[in-house]
C-alpha positions as CSV (number, residue, x, y, z in Angstrom):
1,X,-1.8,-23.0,-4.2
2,X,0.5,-26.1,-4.9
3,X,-0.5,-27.7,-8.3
4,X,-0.5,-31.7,-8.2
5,X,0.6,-32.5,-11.6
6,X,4.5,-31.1,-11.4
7,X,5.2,-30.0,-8.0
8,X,8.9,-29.1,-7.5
9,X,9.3,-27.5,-3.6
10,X,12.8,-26.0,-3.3
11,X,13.4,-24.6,0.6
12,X,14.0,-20.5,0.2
13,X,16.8,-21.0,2.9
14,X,18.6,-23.5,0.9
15,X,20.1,-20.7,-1.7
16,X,23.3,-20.0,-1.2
17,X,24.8,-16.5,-0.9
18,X,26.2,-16.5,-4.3
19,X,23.1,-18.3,-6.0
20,X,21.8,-21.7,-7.1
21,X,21.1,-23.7,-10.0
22,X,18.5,-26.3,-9.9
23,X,17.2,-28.5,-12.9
24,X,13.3,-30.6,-12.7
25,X,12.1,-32.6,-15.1
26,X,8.5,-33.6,-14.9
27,X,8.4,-37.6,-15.7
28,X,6.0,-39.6,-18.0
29,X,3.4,-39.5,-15.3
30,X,3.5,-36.0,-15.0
31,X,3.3,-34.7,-18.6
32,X,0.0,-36.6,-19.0
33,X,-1.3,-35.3,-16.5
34,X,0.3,-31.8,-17.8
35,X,-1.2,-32.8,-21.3
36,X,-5.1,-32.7,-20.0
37,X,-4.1,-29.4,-17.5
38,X,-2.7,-27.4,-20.9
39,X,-5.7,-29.2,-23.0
40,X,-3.3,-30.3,-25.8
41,X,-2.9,-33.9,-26.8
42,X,0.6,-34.5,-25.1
43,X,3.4,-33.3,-23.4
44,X,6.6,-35.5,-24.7
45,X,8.8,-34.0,-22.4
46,X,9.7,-31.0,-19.9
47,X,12.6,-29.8,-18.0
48,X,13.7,-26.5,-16.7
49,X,17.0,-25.4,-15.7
50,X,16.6,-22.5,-13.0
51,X,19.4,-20.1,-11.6
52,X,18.3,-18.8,-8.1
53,X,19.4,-16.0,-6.5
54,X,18.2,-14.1,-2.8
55,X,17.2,-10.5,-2.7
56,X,16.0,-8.5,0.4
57,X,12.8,-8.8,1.9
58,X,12.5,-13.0,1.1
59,X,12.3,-12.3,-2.5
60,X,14.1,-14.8,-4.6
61,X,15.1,-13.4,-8.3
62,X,15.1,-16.7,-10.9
63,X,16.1,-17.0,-14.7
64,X,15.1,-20.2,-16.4
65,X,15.9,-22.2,-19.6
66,X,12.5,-23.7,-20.4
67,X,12.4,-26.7,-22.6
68,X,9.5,-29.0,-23.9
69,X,8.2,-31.3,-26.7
70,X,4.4,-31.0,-26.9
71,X,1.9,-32.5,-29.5
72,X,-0.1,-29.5,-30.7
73,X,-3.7,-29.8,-32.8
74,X,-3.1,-28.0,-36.4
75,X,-6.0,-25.1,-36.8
76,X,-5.6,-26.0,-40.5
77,X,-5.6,-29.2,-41.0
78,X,-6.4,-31.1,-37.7
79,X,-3.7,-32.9,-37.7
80,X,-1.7,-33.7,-34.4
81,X,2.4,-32.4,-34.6
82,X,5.1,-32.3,-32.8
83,X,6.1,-28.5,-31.5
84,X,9.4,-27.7,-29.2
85,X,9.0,-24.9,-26.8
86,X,12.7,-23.5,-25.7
87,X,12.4,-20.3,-24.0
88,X,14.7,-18.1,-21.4
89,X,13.0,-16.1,-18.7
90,X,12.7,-14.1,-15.5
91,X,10.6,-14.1,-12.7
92,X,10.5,-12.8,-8.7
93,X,9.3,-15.5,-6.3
94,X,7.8,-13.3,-3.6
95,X,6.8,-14.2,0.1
96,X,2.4,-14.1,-0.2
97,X,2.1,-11.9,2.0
98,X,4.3,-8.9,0.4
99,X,2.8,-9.3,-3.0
100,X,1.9,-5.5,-3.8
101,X,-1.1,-4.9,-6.8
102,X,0.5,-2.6,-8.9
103,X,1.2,-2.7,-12.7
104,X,4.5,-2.4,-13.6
105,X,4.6,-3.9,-17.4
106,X,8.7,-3.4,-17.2
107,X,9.0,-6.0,-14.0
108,X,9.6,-9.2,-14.0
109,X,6.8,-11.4,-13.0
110,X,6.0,-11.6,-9.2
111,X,5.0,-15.3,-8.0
112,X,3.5,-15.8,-4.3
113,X,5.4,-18.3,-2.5
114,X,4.6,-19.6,1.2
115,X,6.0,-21.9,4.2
116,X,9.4,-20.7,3.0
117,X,9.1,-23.0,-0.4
118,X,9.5,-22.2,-3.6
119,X,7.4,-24.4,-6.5
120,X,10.1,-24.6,-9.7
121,X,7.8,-27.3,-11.3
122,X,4.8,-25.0,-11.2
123,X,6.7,-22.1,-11.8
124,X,8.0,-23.7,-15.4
125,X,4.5,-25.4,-15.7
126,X,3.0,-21.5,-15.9
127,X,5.8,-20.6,-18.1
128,X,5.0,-23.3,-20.4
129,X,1.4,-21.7,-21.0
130,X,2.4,-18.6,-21.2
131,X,3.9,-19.4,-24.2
132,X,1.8,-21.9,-26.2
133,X,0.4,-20.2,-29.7
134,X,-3.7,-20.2,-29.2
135,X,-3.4,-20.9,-32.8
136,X,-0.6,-23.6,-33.6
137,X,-0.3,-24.2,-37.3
138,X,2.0,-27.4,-38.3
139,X,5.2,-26.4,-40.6
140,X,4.0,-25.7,-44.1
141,X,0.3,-26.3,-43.1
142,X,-1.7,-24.3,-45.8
143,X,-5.3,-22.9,-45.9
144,X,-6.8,-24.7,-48.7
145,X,-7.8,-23.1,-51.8
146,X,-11.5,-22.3,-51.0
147,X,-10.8,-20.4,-48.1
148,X,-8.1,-18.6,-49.7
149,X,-10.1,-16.6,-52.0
150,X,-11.6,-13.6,-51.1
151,X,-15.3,-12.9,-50.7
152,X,-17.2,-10.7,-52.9
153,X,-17.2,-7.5,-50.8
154,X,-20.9,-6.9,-50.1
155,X,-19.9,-2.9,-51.6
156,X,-19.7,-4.3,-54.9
157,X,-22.9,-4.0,-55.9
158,X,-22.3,-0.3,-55.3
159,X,-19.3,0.1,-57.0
160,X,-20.7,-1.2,-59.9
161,X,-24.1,0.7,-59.4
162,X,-21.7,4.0,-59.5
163,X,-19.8,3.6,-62.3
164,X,-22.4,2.6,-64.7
């Protein structure tokens, strides 16, 4: 499945025996589109930096250097800010067809590739939601005072009925 808003194709065959390092950076274009994909109010900016290397059996092992500006929604206050997203990580591009169901929570993430192309802007794209908070709070955002204080506990009454 090849996603419109960021599509980076890199030819499997084009790694060299000793590895490859490609960069993408999605363009203006791109993040908005990104933006309404991720349901946030913007993405500012996104580039990865990926080290690929070949393994046996078509699978191609990658490390990436994630980096993003987004505008997040505070849950607090409302309030658009400004969050950075830098993150390293690992994943397995594997041919489609020798994807294997099994759970293995110690393996790196497998990702179906086809027609001998790799995605690296989809690929970083999914690595970007994989790591937005469901909950983003802006620096120093505080619950206000209301909300802070604690309900009467409904066992009160019961506490009180006990002791006197």
């Amino acid at each position: 499945m090849t996603a419109a808003e960021f599509h980076r194709p890199f030819a499997a065959d084009r790694i060299s025996p000793g590895g490859s390092a490609q960069e993408v950076t999605a363009t203006a274009a791109e993040c908005a589109a990104l933006a309404l994909r991720l349901a946030i109010p913007a993405v500012l900016s996104l580039g990865c930096r990926f080290h690929l290397r070949r393994m046996e059996g078509g699978r191609i092992a990658a490390s990436g250097e994630l980096r993003a500006r987004l505008v997040r929604d505070c849950v607090v206050t409302l309030e658009p800010f400004e969050a950075a997203i830098a993150e390293s990580f690992r994943i397995v591009f594997v041919p489609a067809e020798a994807i294997e169901e099994r759970l293995d929570l110690e393996a790196d993430d497998e990702v179906p590739y086809e027609a001998g192309a790799i995605d690296l802007g989809e690929a970083a794209v999914e690595q970007v939601a994989l790591t937005l908070d469901p909950y983003p709070r802006r620096p120093g955002a505080a619950l206000p005072e209301a909300a802070a204080e604690e309900a009467p506990s409904p066992f009160a009454v019961l506490a009180r009925r006990d002791r006197g």
